[in-house]
Structure formats: C-alpha cells, structure tokens
C-alpha positions in Angstrom: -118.5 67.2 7.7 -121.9 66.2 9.2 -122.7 69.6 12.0 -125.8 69.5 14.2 -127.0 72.5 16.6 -128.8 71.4 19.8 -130.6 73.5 22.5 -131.2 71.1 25.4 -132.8 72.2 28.8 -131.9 70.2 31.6 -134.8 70.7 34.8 -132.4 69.5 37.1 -129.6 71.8 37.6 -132.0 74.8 35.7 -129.5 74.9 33.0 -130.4 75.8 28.9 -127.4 74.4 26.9 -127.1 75.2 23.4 -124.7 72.8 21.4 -122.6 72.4 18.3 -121.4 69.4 16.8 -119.1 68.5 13.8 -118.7 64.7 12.9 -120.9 64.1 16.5 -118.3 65.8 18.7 -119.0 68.9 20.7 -117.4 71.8 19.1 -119.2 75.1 20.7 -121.4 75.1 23.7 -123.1 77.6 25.5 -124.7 77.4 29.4 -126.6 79.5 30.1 -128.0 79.8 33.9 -130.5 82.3 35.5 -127.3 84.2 36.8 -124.3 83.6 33.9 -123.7 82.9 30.6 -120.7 80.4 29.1 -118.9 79.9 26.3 -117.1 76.9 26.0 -114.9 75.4 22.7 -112.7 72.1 22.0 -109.9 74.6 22.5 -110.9 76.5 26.0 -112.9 73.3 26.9 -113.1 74.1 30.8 -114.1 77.3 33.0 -115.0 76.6 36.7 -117.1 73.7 37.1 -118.4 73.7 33.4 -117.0 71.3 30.6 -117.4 71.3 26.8 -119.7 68.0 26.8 -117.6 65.3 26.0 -119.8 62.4 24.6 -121.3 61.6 21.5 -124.3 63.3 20.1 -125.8 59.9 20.2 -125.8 59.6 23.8 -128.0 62.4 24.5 -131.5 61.7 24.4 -133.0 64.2 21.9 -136.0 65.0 20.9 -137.2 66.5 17.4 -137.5 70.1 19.4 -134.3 69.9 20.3 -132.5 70.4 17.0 -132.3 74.1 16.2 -130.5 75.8 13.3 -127.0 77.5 13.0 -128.6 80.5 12.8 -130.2 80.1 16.3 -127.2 78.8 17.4 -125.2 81.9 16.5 -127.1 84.5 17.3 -126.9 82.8 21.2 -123.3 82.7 20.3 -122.7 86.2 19.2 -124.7 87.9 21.8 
C-alpha cells in the first residue's frame, strides 16, 4: 500500500489542509482555519460544509514542499 502525507495551503479560502492518502485516495484530512480545526476520515467523510477530498492525489497540483512525513502528519492529527 503506496501512503503519501500532504500539507497543502490554499490562499483563497485561508485554509491549511493536511492530507493522507493510501493507494492515492484520501484517507485522513485535517482543515485547519484561523478560527477551527477538522478532522475528517473515509468513514465520517462530511461535517458542515467540509468534505474528505474526493479526487485523486494526482489531480492536485503539488509541489516538492508539499509532501511532509507521517510524523508531521500525526502530530497535526493527535493534537
């Protein structure tokens, strides 16, 4: 099982979005906004307007300082 970890900022709607993939599907994500933090997982995919991300990892355009490691992943995770 191929598993990436992404941290992905996106300017627009002044989001940070940390992601894990298995196999290039979203597993784990966390939003976090200047006022709240969110956990979302393929099995409580939804919680008010937020979704698990539900396309490839290949459709997001990723730089090489976007890729983080599991460790950094779940230490945002477990806080």
């Amino acid at each position: 099982m191929k598993e990436v970890f992404v941290k992905k900022y996106w300017d627009e709607d002044d989001v940070l979005f940390y992601l894990h993939f298995q196999n290039d599907e979203a597993v784990r994500q966390v939003e976090i906004t200047p006022s709240s933090k969110l956990k979302l997982t393929t099995s409580n995919p939804l919680n008010g307007d937020s979704m698990l991300y539900d396309q490839s990892l290949n459709e997001l355009d990723l730089k090489e300082t976007d890729f983080i490691t599991e460790e950094e992943f779940n230490k945002i995770w477990n806080e």
